[in-house]
N, C-alpha and C positions, 0 to 999 in steps of 0.2 A: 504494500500500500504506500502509497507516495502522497504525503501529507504538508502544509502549509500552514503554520502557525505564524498569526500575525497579533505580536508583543507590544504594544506601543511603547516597552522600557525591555531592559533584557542584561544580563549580564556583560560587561564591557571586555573580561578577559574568563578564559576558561576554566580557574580556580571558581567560580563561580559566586563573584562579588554583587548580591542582591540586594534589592534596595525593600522591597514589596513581596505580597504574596504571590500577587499576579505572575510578576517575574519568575517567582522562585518554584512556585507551579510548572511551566512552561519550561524552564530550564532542565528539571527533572524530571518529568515526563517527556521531555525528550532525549534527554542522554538516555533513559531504560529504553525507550521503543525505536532506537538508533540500534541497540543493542539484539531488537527483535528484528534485524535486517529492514525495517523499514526508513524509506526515503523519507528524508528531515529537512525542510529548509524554513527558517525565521524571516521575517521581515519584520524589521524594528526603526525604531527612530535613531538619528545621529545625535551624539552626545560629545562633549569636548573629550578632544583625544582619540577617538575612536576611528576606524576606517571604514569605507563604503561595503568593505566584503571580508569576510572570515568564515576559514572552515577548519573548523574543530573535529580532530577527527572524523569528517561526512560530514559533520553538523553545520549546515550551507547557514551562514548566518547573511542577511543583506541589512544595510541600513540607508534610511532613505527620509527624505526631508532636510528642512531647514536644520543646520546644526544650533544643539538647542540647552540647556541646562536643566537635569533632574526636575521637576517639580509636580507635585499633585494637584494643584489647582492655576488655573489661570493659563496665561501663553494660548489665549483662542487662534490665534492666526497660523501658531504655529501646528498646533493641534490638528485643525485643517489641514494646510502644507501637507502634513503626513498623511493624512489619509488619502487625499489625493494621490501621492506620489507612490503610496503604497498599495492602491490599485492599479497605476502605471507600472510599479512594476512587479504585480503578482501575473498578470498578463502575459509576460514573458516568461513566465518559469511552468515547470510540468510538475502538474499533483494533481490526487485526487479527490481531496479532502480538506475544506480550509476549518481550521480550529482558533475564532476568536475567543481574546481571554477578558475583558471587564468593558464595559460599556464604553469608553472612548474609542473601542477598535470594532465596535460590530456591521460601524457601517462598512468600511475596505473590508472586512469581513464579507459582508455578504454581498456587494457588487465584486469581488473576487471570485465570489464561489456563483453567484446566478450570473454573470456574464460570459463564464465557460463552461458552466451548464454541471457544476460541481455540489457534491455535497456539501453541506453546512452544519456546522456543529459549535455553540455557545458555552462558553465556560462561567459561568454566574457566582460569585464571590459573596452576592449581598443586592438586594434592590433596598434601598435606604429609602424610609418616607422623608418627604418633601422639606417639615418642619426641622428632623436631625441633617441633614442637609445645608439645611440654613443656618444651622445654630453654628455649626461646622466649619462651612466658608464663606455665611454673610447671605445677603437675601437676594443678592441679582443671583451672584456664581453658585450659589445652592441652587436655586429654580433650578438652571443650566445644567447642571449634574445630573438634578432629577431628570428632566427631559431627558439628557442623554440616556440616563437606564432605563428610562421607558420604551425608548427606541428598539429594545430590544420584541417588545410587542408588533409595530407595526413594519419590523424587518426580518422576519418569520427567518426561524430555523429549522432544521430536519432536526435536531435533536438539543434539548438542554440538558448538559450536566451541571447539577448545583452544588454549595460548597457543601450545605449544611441543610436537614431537614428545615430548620427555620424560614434558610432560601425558598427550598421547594416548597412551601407554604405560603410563601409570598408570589413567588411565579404563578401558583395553581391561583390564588386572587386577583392573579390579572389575565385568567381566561385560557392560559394556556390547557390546553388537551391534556389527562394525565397521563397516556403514555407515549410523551414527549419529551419529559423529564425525569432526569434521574437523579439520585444523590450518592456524590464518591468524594468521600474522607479524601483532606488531603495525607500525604506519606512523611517519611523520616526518610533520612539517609542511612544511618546506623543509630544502634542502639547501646547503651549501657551496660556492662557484662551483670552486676547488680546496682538494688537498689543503692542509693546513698545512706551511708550507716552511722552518721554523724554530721553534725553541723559544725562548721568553722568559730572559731572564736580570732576578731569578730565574726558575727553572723554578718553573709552578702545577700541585700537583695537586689535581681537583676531584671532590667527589662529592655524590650528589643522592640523599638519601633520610631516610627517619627515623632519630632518635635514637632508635630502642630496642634492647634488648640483643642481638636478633639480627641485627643490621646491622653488628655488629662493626666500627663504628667507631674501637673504640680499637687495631685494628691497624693503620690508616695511620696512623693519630698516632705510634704506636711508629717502624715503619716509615720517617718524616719522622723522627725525633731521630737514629736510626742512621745514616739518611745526612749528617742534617748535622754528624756527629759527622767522617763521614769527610769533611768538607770542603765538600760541595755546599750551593750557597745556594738555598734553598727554601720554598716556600709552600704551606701548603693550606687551601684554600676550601670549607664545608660548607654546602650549601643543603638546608632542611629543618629539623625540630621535631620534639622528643620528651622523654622522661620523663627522659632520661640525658645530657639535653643538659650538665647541671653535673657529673655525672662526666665527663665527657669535657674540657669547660675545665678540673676540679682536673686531667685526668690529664697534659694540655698544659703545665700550671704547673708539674707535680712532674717532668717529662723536660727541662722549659727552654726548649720551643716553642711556649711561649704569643703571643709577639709574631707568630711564622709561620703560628697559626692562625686562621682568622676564622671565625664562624658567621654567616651570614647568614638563617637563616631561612625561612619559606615566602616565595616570589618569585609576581608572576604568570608562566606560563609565556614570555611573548617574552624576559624578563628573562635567565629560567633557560636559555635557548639563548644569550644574549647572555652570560654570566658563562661556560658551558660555552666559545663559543668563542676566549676570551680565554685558557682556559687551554692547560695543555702536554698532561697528559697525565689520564686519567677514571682510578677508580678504584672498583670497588665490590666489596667484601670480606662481603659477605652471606652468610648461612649458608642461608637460604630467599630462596627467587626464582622467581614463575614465569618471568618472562623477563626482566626488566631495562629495561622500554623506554628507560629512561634511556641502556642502553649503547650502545641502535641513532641516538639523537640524539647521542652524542657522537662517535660513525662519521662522522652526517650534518653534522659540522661539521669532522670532519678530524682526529678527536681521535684519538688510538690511548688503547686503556682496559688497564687490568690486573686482570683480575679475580677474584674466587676461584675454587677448582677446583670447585663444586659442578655437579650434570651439567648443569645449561640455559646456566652459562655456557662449560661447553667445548660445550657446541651449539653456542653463539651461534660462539665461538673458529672451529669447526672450519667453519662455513657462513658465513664474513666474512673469513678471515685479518686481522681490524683491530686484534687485540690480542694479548695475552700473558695467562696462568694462572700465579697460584702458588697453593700452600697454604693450603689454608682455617686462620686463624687463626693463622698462621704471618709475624711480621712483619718475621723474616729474610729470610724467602724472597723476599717482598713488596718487600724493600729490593731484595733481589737482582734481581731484575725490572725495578722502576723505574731500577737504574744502569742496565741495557743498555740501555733507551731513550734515557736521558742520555747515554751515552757513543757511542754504536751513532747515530749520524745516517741511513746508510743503510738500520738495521730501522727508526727513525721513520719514515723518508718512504715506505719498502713496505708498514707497516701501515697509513699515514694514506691510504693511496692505495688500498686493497684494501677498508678501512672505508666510504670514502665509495663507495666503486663500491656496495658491496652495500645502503648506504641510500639511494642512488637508485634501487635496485628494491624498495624499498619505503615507500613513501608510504601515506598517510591515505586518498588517492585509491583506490589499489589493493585497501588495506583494505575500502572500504565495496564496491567494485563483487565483491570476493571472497564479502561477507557478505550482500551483497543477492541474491546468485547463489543462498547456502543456504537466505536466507528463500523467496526465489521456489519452489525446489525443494518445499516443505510446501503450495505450493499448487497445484503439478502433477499430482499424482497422483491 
């Protein structure tokens, strides 16, 4: 099968330095199904430093558009540019199957795939209502997002894979057919030999995502001043870039945690399993999420995580037993949480142990043979 994934971000070198989940989806399911003899080629956007064409062992990477700087929101014209340019040039290449990954690429997506008369196939992350949208990126560029994921409605797929049951529950609310959709976990790369048997002193806690305003980062920061107020000696480690990244240092310096916190920046990914597993316990306080892959690798390293209450992570909570929920936004609660990990050794080592079972059933491997099963299915019939 000769297949065409089109990224609108993508790894820039083949240690595979991910920014998102989109990405890191796309990247990994296609080094496994590269591995299944089938035809791989990306089309992505240009980023500084990067070149027009790279192939990674087979893995045909193209980049095309305006050359442009990482960002989640904003850059319309340029956002444009690439879709245009990334149907000029899916045109020219041979596949049989275009697999877009999150609503900025579904439209080259699908005049990619119904201009040569090809399958089509949606990778859906999250359809976000309107309102967390807004709150997210402001009220014009939120509308804007939403439109764009709606798009995926009135630009029909042969098939939707969603991240997360909650996905598929929102997909099925906007009409879609049910057997059009599917749901496949995303994967790990590797896993843990065991659980984690012990906390560090001090205790680390670590999170992995962007600095922007809906990642509510400044609730572990709070959260870390409160406990170390009550005494616990503590660290937290932020991997990841964003726009808020200096609010978040002043907000460190004005609680007096500045020396506890470190930012480290984008990692390539072995790295960012490597800093995950050194800490005590994950943390992701996100207000939107379609799934977290982040929370399923720090399972696969033994982490127990605490997450916010929003619905994909009490999914994840409730289909893992690896971690603990508090209150979205709430950095009391948050604290409250993280003591009973710190105090509670026996809940550490039943989540870290419940965590890692549930990310050794799901790996990258699993992944791709789940998602080559739905491509094959478009060509059954």
């Amino acid at each position: 099968m000769k297949l065409l994934f089109i990224s609108e971000f993508f790894p820039t070198e083949d240690s595979g330095k991910v920014t998102g989940g989109a990405e890191a989806r796309t990247y990994y399911l296609a080094q496994e199904l590269l591995l299944r003899t089938h035809g791989i080629k990306v089309i992505t956007c240009r980023l500084p430093g990067t070149t027009a064409y790279d192939n990674w062992h087979g893995l045909e990477i193209f980049r095309v558009g305006l050359n442009r700087p990482y960002t989640r929101y904003g850059q319309l014209l340029n956002r444009f540019v690439f879709i245009i340019a990334a149907v000029f040039k899916a045109l020219t290449l041979d596949y049989e199957l275009v697999d877009g990954n999150n609503g900025n690429v579904y439209a080259a997506a699908y005049l990619a795939a119904r201009l040569r008369g090809k399958k089509l196939v949606y990778w859906v992350p999250d359809v976000v209502a309107l309102i967390t949208w807004q709150k997210a990126a402001g009220r014009i560029k939120g509308y804007l997002a939403n439109l764009i994921e709606k798009s995926m409605v009135y630009l029909p797929a042969d098939k939707y894979i969603a991240l997360s049951y909650q996905t598929y529950d929102k997909l099925k609310k906007l009409g879609l057919p049910e057997g059009k959709v599917e749901v496949i976990y995303p994967g790990v790369k590797q896993t843990a030999k065991e659980a984690k048997k012990a906390r560090g002193n001090p205790a680390t806690i670590i999170s992995v995502q962007r600095l922007v305003n809906y990642k509510k980062t400044d609730t572990v920061i709070r959260a870390l001043a409160i406990l170390v107020e009550r005494g616990y000696d503590l660290r937290y480690r932020i991997i990841g870039e964003g726009e808020r990244r200096k609010v978040m240092e002043d907000l460190a310096e004005k609680l007096g945690v500045s020396q506890r916190v470190k930012f480290l920046g984008n990692l390539p990914h072995p790295e960012v399993l490597k800093e995950i597993s050194r800490a005590d316990i994950f943390s992701l306080p996100s207000a939107v999420e379609g799934f977290g892959i982040v929370s399923l690798e720090a399972m696969s390293q033994g982490i127990p995580f605490v997450n916010s209450d929003i619905n994909v992570n009490r999914e994840i909570e409730t289909a893992s037993h690896g971690g603990l929920i508090f209150k979205l936004g709430d950095p009391e609660d948050l604290a409250e949480k993280l003591e009973k990990l710190l105090k509670d050794n026996d809940l550490y080592q039943k989540l870290s142990q419940s965590g890692l079972k549930f990310a050794r059933n799901h790996t990258w491997g699993k992944v791709a043979r789940e998602t080559e099963r739905v491509y094959k299915s478009l060509f059954s019939r």
